[in-house]
C-alpha positions as CSV (number, residue, x, y, z in Angstrom):
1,X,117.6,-92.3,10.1
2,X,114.3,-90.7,9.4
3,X,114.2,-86.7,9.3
4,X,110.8,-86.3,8.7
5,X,108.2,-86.8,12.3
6,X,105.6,-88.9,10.5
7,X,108.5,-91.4,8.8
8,X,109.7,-91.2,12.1
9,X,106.3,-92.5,13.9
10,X,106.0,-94.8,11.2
11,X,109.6,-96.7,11.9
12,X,108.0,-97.1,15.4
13,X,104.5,-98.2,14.5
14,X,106.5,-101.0,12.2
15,X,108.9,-101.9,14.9
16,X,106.3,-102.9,17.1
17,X,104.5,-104.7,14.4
18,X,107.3,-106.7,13.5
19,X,108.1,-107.8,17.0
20,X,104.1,-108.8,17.7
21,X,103.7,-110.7,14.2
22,X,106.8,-112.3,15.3
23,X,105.9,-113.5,18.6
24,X,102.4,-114.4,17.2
25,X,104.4,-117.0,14.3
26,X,106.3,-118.5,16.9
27,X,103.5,-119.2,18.9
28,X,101.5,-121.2,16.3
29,X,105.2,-122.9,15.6
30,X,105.1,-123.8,18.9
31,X,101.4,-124.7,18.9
32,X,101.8,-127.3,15.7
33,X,104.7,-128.6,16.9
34,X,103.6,-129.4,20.0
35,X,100.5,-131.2,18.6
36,X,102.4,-133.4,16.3
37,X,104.9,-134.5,19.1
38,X,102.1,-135.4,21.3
39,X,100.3,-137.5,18.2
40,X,103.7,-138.8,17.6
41,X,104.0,-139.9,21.1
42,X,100.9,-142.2,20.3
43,X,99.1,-140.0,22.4
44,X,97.3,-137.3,19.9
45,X,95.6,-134.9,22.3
46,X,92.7,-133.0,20.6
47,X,93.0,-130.0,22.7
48,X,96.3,-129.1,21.5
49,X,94.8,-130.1,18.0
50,X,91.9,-127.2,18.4
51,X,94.7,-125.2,20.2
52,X,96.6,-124.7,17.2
53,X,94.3,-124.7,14.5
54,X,92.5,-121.6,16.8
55,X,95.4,-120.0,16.6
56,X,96.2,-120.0,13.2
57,X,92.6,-118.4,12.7
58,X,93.0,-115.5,15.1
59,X,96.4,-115.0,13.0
60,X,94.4,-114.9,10.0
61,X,91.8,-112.4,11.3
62,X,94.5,-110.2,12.6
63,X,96.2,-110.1,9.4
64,X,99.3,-111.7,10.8
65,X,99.3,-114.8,7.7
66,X,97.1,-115.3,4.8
67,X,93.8,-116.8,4.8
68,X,95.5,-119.8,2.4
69,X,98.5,-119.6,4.0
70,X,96.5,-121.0,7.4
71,X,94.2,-123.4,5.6
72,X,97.4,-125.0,4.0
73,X,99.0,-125.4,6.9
74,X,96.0,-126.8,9.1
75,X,95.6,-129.1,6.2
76,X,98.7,-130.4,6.7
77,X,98.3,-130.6,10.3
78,X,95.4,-133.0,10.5
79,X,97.0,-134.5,7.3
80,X,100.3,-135.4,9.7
81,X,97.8,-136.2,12.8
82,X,95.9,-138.5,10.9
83,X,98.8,-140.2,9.6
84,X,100.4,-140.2,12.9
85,X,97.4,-142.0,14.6
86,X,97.1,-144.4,11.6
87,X,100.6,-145.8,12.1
């Protein structure tokens, strides 16, 4: 454990960090997952498409994921949907 009070503000300032990045990457889990079950389905709902895709961005701008890191994983996204829809 920290002595020192700034270290010590610091451990707390990461904590709660850690436990909002988290909830924000399980959230856009959530988000893709729920959009390529519902294109699996045979039923690809474009909300949930934009839903997910919106909220990789706002991950991105909050510095929660990588800039390529979000474009990889929307291209893969629509990639799946497309495929999805096709077959």
């Amino acid at each position: 454990m920290a002595n020192i009070k700034s270290q010590i503000k610091r451990n707390k300032q990461n904590e709660t960090r850690r436990l909002r990045n988290k909830a924000v990457k399980s959230e856009i889990k959530t988000r893709v997952k729920s959009a390529v079950s519902l294109a699996e389905a045979g039923t690809p709902d474009v909300d949930a498409t934009k839903l997910a895709i919106k909220r990789l961005d706002k991950a991105v701008t909050k510095g929660i994921i990588h800039k390529n890191q979000a474009a990889r994983r929307k291209s893969r996204l629509m990639k799946r949907i497309a495929s999805l829809s096709q077959g």
